[in-house]
DOBA-837543 format. One line per 2 residues: number of its first residue (from 0); their letters; for each residue x, y, z of N, C-alpha, C. Coordinates in nm, 3 decimals. Atoms other than C-alpha are relative to their C-alpha. Example, Ala and Ser with C-alpha at 12.3 -4.5 7.8 and 13.67 -1.06 7.14 Angstrom:
DOBA-837543
0 = AS = 0.089 -0.119 0.000 1.230 -0.450 0.780 0.090 0.120 0.000 | -0.082 -0.119 -0.006 1.367 -0.106 0.714 -0.077 0.109 0.073;
END
This chain:
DOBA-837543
0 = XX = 0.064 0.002 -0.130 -0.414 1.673 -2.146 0.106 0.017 0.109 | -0.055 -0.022 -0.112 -0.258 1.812 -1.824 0.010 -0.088 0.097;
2 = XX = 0.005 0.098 -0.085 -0.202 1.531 -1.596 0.054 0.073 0.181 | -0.008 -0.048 -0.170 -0.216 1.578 -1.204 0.127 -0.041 0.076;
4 = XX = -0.054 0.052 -0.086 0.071 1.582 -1.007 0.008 -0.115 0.067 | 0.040 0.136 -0.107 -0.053 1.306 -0.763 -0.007 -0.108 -0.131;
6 = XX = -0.003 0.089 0.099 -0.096 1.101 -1.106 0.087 -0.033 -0.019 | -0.168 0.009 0.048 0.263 1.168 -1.204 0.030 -0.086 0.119;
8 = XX = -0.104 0.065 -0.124 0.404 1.043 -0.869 -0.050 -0.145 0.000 | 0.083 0.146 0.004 0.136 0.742 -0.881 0.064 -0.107 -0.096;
10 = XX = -0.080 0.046 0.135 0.289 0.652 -1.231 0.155 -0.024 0.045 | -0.168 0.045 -0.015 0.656 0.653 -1.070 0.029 -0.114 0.110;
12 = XX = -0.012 0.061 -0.128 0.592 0.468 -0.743 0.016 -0.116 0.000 | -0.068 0.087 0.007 0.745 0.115 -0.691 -0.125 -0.070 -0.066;
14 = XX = 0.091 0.074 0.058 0.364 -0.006 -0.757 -0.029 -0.028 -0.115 | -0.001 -0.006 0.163 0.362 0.085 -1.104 0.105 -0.037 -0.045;
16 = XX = -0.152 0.108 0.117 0.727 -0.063 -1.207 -0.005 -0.061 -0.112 | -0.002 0.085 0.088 0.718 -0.148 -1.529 -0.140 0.015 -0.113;
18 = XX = 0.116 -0.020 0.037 0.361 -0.028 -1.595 -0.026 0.080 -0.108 | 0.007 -0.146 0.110 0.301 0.196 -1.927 -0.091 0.100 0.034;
20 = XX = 0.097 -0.099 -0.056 0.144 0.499 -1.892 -0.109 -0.009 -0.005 | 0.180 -0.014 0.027 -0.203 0.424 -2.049 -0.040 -0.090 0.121;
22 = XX = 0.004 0.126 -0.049 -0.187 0.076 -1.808 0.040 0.094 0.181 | -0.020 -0.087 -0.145 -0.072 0.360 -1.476 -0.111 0.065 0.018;
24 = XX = 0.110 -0.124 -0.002 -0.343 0.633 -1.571 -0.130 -0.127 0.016 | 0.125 0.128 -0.016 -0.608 0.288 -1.594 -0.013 0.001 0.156;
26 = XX = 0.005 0.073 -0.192 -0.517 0.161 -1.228 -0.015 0.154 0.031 | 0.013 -0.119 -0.122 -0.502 0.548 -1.077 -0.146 0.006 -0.009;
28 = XX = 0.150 -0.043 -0.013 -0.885 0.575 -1.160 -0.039 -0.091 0.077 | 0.057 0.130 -0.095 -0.963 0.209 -1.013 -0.027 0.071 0.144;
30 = XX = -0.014 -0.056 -0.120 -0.842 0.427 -0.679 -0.064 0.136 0.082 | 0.074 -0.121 -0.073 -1.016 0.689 -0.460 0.116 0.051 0.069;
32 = XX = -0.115 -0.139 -0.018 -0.792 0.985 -0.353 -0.078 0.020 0.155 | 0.080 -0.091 -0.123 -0.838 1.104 0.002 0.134 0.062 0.035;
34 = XX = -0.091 -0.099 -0.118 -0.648 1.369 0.198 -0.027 -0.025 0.121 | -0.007 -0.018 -0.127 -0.618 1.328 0.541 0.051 0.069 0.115;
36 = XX = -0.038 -0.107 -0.093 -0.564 1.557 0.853 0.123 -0.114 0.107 | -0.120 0.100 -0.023 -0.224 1.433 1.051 -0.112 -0.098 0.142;
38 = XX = 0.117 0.061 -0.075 -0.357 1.172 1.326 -0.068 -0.122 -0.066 | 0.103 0.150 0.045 -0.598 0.982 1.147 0.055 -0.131 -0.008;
40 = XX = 0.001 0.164 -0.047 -0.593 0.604 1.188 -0.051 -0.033 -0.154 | 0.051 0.040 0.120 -0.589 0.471 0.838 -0.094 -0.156 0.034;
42 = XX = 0.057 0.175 -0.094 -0.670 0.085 1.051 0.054 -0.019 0.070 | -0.014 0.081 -0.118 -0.606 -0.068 1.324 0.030 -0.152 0.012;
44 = XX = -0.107 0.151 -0.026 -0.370 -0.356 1.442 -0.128 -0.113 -0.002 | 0.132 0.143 -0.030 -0.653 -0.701 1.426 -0.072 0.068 -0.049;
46 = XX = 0.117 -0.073 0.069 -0.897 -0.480 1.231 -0.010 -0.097 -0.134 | 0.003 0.062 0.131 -0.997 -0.678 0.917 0.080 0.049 -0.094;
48 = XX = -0.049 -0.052 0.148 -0.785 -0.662 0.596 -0.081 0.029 -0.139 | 0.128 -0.005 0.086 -1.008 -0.473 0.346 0.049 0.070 -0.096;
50 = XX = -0.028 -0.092 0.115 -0.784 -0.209 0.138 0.149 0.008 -0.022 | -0.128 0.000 0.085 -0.459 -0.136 -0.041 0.058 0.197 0.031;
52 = XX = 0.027 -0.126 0.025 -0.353 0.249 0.050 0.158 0.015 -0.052 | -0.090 -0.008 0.037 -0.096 0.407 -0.143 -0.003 0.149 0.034;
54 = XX = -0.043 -0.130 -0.025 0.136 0.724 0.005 -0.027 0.081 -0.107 | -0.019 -0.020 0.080 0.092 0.985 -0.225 0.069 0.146 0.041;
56 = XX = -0.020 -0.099 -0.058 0.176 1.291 -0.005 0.051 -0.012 0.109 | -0.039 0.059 -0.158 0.318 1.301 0.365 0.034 -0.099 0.015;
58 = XX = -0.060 0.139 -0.065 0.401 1.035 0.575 -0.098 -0.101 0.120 | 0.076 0.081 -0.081 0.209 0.741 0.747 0.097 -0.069 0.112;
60 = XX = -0.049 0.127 -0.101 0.344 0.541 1.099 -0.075 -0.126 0.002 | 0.016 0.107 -0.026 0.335 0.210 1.126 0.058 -0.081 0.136;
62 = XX = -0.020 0.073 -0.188 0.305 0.068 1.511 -0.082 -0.136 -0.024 | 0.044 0.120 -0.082 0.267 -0.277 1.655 0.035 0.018 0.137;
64 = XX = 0.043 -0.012 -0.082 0.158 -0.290 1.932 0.062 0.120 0.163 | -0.018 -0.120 -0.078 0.220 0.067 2.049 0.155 -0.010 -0.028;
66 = XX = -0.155 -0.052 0.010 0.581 0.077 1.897 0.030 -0.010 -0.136 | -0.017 -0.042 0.206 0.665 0.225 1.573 0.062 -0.056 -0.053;
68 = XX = -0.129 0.087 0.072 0.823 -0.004 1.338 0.073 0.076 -0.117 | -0.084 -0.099 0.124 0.876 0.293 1.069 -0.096 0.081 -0.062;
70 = XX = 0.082 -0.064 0.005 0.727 0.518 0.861 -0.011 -0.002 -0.170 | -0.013 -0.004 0.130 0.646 0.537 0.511 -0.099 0.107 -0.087;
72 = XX = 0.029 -0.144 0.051 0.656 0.822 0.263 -0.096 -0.061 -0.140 | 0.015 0.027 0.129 0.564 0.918 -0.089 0.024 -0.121 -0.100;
74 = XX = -0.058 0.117 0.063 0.541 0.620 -0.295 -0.039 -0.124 0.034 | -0.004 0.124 -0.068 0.502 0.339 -0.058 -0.132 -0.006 0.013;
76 = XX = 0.119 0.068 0.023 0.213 0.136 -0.028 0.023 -0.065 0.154 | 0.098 0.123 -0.077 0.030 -0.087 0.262 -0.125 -0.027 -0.012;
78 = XX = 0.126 0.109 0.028 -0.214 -0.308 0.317 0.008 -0.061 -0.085 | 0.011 0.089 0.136 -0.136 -0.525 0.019 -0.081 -0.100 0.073;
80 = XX = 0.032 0.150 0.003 -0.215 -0.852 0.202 -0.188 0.038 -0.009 | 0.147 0.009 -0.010 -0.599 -0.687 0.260 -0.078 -0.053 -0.166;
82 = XX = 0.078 0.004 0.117 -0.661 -0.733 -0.141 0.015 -0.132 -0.031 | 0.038 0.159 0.061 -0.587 -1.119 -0.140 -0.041 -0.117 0.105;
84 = XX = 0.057 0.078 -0.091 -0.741 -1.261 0.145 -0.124 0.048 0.141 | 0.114 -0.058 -0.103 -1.094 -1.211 0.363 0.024 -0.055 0.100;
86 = XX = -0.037 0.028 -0.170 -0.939 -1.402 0.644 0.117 0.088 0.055 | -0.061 -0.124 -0.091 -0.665 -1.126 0.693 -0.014 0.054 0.103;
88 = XX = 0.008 -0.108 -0.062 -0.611 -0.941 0.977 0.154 0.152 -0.019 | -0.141 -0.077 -0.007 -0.409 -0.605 1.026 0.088 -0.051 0.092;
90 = XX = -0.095 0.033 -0.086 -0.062 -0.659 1.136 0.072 0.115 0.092 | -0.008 -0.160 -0.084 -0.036 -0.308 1.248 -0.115 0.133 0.004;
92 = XX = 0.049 -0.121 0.027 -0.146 0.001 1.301 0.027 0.131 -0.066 | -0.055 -0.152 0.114 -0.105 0.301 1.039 -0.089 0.096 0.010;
94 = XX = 0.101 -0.143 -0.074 -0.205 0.658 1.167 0.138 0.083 -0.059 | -0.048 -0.150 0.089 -0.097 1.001 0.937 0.100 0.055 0.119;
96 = XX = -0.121 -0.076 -0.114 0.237 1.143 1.100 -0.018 0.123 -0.080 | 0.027 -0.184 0.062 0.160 1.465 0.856 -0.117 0.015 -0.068;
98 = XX = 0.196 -0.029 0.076 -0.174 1.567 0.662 0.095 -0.069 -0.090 | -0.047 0.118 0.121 -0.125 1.271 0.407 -0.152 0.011 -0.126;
100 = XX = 0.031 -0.014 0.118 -0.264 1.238 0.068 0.004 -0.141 -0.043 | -0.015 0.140 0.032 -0.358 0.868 0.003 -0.104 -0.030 -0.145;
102 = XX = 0.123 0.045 0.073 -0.524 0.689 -0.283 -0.026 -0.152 0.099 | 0.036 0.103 -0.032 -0.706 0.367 -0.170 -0.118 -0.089 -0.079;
104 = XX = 0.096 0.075 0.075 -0.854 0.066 -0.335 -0.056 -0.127 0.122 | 0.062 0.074 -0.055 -1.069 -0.153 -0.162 0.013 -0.179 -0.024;
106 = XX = -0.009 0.105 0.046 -1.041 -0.532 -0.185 -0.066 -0.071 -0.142 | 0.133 0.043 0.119 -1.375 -0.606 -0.332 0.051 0.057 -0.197;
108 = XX = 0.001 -0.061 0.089 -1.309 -0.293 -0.588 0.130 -0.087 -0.063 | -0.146 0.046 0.018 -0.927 -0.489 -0.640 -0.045 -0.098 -0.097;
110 = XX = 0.007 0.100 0.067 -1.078 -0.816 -0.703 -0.092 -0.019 -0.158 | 0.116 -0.033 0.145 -1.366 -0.698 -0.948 0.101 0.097 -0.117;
112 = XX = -0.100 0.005 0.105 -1.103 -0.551 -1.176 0.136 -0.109 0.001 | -0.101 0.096 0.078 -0.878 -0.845 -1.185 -0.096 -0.082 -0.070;
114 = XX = 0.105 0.079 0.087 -1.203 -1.058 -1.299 -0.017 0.067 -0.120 | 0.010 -0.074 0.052 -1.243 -0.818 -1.548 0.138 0.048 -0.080;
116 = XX = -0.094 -0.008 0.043 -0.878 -0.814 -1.665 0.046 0.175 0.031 | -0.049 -0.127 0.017 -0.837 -0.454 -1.572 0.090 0.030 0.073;
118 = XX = -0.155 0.031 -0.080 -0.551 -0.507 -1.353 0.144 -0.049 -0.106 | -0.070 0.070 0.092 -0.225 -0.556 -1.535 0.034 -0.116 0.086;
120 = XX = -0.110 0.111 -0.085 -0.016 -0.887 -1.431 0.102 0.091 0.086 | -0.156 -0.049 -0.070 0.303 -0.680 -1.371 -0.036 0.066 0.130;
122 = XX = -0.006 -0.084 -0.146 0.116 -0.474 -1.114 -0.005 -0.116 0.125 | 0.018 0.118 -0.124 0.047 -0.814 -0.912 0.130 -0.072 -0.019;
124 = XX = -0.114 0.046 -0.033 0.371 -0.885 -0.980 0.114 0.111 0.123 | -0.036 -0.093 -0.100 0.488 -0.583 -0.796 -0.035 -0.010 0.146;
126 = XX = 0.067 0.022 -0.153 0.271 -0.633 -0.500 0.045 -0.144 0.059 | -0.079 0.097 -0.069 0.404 -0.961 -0.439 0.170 0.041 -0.016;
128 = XX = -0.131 -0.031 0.005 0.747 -0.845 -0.520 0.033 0.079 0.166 | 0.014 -0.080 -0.120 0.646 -0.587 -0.224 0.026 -0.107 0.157;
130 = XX = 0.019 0.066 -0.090 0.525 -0.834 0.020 0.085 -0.115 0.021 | -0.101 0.122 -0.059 0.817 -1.096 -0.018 0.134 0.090 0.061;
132 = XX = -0.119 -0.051 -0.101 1.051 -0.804 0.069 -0.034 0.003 0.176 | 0.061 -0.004 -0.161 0.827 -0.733 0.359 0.021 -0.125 0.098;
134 = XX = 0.039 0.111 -0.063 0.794 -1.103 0.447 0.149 -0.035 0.077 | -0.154 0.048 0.043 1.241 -1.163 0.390 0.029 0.107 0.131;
136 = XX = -0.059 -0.143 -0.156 1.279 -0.802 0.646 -0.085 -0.116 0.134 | 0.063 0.076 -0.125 1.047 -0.995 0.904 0.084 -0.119 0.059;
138 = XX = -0.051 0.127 -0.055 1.200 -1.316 0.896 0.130 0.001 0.076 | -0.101 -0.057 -0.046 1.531 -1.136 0.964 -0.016 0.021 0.133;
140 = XX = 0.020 -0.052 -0.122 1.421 -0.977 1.259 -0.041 -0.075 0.104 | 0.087 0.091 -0.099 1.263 -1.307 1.403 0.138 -0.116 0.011;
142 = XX = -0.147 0.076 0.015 1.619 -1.499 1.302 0.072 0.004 0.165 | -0.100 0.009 -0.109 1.816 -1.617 1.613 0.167 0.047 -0.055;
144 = XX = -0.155 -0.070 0.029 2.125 -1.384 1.617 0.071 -0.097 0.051 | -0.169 0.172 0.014 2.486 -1.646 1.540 0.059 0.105 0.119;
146 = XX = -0.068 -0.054 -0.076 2.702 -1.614 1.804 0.150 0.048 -0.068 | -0.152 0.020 0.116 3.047 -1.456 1.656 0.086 -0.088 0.075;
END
């Protein structure tokens, strides 16, 4: 069987670390594929946390509050925190800096395959692996700079 490009890259991306192929090709179906035109507003800063999108093409910005904190390519993932909590909000805003190519899983769809065991562990070990780097860069940036 010919496997899809966008599969291949899905299978290499930090989310899958560790993941075997049958246990990569499982989770890429869980996910809905969209293309997007550049522009689009994947969510909005205080918008509920509801999905998980993963780069698979182009490049997404990420602004608070009207100032770009960076941008993230092929590979990279946001929204994790939307798949483990309904009191979430967004902490930014992420809008397509090029026609992007995302998959996205929905919370609900997230949590009804971990009940269901169809989630591996390692991938929720990844996603927190994700979100404590995220959390460790933040805290940095909120750190009172030492005087030399």
């Amino acid at each position: 069987m010919i496997k899809s490009p966008l599969l291949i890259w899905f299978a290499q991306s930090p989310l899958c670390a560790g993941l075997s192929e049958d246990e990569s090709d499982a989770l890429y179906a869980l996910f809905e594929e969209q293309t997007l035109p550049i522009h689009t507003v994947l969510y909005r800063e205080g918008e509920p946390a509801d999905a998980l999108y993963v780069v698979l093409e182009g490049r997404v910005e990420v602004q608070r509050a009207g100032v770009t904190l960076g941008e993230v390519g092929p590979g990279g993932s946001v929204g994790e925190m939307g798949l483990f909590s309904h009191a979430t909000q967004r902490s930014a805003t992420v809008e397509c800096a090029t026609s992007t190519t995302v998959l996205r899983i929905s919370r609900d769809a997230f949590q009804q395959a971990l009940r269901e065991r169809r989630v591996p562990a390692l991938l929720v070990a990844n996603l927190a692996q994700q979100l404590a780097e995220r959390l460790s860069l933040a805290n940095a940036r909120l750190a009172p700079k030492k005087a030399a």
